[in-house]
Steps between C-alpha positions, in 0.01 A plus 500: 500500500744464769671198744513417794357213755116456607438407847355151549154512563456276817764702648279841448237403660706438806684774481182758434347336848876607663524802366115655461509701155421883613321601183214375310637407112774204658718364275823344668575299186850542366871636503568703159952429389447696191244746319690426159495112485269270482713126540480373839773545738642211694377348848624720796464497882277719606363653868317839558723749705296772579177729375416860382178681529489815347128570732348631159417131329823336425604184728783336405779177654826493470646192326836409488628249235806305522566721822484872361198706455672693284382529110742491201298837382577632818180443679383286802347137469139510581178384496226733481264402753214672483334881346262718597264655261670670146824407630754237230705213594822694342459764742689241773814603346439910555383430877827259535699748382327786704413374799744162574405221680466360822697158595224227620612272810584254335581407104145317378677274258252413186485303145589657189425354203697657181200680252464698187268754692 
């Protein structure tokens, strides 16, 4: 189990139509906190920043929440966007790490609801 905030759904569906998924398996669904808990977090302000795109499967957006993209674990805020075939949500955070990320035009601000994910 882990926390974090799911995107709201109405919102998504916007958003997927702005920003066209580039692999098949889409999931654009949620913002992990924490790995280790599983109690919600509290409400936050939220916009996506930026995206990575390792060109192998993993599509990912940069979120930042209460103005930092910046994990406690030492990570990046994200939302994993979409994956090619055989590729894992949790391999955003390798590519992140990797490869950075590229600043969008403007911040894409978005509802977060707090979630046991």
């Amino acid at each position: 189990m882990a926390n974090g905030w799911k995107l709201d759904r109405a919102e998504r569906d916007t958003l997927l139509r702005d920003h066209p998924p580039r692999y098949a398996e889409v999931l654009a669904d949620h913002v992990t906190l924490d790995v280790r808990k599983n109690e919600p977090p509290h409400e936050v302000k939220a916009a996506i920043v930026g995206r990575t795109d390792d060109d192998k499967g993993v599509e990912a957006m940069v979120v930042t929440i209460d103005g930092t993209v910046d994990r406690p674990d030492g990570s990046t805020f994200h939302i994993t966007w979409s994956l090619g075939e055989g590729r894992r949500a949790k391999e955003s955070n390798e590519v992140l790490k990797e490869r950075g990320w590229k600043e969008l035009d403007h911040p894409v601000p978005i509802t977060l609801t707090p979630a046991t994910l």
